[in-house]
C-alpha positions in Angstrom: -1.3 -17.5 -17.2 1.2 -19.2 -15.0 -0.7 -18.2 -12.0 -3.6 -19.3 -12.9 -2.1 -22.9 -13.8 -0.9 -23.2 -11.1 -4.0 -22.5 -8.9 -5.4 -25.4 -11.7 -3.0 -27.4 -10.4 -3.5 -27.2 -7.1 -6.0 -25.2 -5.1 -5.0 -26.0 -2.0 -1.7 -24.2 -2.5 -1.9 -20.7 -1.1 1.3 -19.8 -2.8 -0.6 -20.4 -5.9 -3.5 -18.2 -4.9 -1.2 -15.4 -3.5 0.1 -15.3 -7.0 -2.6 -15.0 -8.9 -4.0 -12.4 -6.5 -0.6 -10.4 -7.1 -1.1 -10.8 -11.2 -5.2 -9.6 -10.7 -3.8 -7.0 -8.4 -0.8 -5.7 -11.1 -4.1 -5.2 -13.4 -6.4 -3.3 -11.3 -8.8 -6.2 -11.1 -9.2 -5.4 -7.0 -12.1 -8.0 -6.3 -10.3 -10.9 -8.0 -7.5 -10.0 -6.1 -8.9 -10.0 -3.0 -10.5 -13.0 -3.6 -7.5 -14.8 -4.6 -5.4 -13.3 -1.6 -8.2 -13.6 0.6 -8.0 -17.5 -0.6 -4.8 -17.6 0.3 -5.6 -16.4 3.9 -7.9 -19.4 4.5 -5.3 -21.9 3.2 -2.5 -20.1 5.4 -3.7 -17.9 7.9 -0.2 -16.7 9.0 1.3 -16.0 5.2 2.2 -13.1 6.7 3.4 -11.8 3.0 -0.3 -12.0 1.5 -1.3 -10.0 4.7 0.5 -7.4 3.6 -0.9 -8.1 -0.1 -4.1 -8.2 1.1 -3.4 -4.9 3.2 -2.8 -2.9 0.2 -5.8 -4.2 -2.0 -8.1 -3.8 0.9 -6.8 0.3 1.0 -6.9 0.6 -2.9 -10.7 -0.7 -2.6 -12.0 1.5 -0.1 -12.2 -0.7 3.1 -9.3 1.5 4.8 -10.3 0.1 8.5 -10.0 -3.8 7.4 -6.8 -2.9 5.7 -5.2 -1.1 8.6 -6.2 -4.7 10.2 -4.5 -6.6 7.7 -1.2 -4.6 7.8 -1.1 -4.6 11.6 -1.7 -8.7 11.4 1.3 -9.0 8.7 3.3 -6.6 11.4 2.8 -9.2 14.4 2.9 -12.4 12.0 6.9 -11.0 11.6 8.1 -8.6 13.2 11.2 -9.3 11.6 10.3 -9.9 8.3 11.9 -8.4 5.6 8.7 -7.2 4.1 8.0 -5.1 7.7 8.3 -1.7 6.3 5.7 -2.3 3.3 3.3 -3.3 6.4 4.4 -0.1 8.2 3.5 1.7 5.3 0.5 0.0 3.9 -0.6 1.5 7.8 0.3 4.6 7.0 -1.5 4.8 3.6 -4.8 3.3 5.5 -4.6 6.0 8.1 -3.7 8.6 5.3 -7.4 7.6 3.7 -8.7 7.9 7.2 -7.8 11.3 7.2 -5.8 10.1 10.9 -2.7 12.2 9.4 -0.2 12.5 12.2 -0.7 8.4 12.5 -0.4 8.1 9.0 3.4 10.3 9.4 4.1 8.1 12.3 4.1 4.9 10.3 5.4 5.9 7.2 8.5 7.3 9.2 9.0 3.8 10.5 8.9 2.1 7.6 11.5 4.4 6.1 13.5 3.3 9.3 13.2 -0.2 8.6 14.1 0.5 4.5 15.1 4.3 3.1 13.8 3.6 0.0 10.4 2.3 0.0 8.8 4.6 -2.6 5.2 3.9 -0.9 6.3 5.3 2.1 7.7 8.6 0.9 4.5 8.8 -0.9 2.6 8.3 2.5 4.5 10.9 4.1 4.5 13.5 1.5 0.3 13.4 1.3 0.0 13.1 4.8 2.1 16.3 5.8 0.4 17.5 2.6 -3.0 17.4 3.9 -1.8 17.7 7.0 -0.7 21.2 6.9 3.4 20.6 7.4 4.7 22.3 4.2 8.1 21.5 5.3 7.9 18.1 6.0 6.0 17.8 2.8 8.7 19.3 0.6 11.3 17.3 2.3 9.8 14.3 2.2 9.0 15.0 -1.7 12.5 15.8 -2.1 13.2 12.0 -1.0 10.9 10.7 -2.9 12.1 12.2 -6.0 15.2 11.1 -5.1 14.4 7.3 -5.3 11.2 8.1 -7.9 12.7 10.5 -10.3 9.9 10.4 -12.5 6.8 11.3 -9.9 4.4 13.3 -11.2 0.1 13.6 -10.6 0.0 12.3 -13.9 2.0 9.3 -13.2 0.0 8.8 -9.6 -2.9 9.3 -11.7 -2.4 6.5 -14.2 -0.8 4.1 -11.9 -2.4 4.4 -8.1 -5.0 2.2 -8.9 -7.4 4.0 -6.1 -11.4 2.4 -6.4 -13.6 6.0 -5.3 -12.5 9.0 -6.9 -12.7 10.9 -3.9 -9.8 9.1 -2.7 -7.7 9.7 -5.5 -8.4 13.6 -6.0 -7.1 14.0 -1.9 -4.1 11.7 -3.0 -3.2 14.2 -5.4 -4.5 17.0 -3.4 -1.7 16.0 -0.6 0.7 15.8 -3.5 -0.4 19.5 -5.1 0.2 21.1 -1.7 3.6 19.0 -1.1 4.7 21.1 -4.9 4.3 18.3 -6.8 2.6 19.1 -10.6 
């Protein structure tokens, strides 16, 4: 409710529009999210932080290549921002639904360099060496993410990854079957 008063009280006020998109985003609403964020964009076009937003919602709907975009425009926006390894990973998960795996490996890594516990990109790397074939990697890197997710599981990925095409999900929680994850 908040966020939508305060969009009320001022449209022109891409904070306000950034967290609305957030709140549609929280509840699976995807296309009033990326309305709101892509809003936001227009208002701001260097908010570097609804780039990244944006990035993420744009993956969870399907449109992997604009979200790759996104998160490499959030990336140059700041390259020190303290955000940078969600944009390295919302990367990694685009190129993870582009089935580019290795990439997808390469970008999660860094944004576990930039910040050791970012869940999202422990989850990146475990389905992308998943999928990709590297058992060990894929145990490792589960073994992380257990460590700073202790309660992983496919049901909880199913429940809570709010993925738009089915397809997409079931390979999610393919990469995550092969990694050992139940």
């Amino acid at each position: 409710r908040a966020a939508a008063a305060a969009v009320r009280l001022d449209s022109e006020d891409a904070w306000s529009h950034a967290a609305l998109g957030s709140v549609y985003f929280s509840t699976r609403r995807l296309a009033d999210a990326l309305s709101e964020f892509e809003r936001a964009l227009r208002l701001n076009p260097n908010f570097c932080l609804v780039q990244g937003y944006y990035a993420l919602a744009l993956s969870y709907a399907g449109r992997t290549e604009d979200s790759f975009a996104a998160a490499q425009r959030a990336i140059r926006l700041s390259p020190r921002d303290p955000s940078l390894a969600i944009y390295y990973g919302i990367a990694g998960y685009a190129r993870f639904m582009t089935r580019q795996y290795d990439e997808a490996i390469e970008l999660a890594r860094e944004a576990i360099r930039h910040r050791g516990d970012l869940t999202g990109a422990y989850r990146v790397l475990v389905v992308s060496a998943g999928m990709s074939g590297d058992a060990q990697l894929a145990r490792m890197a589960l073994a992380e993410l257990r460590r700073t997710q202790p309660n992983i599981s496919l049901a909880w990925i199913a429940k809570y990854v709010p993925l738009k095409q089915d397809s997409d999900r079931e390979r999610y929680l393919e990469g995550f079957r092969r990694a050992g994850l139940s």
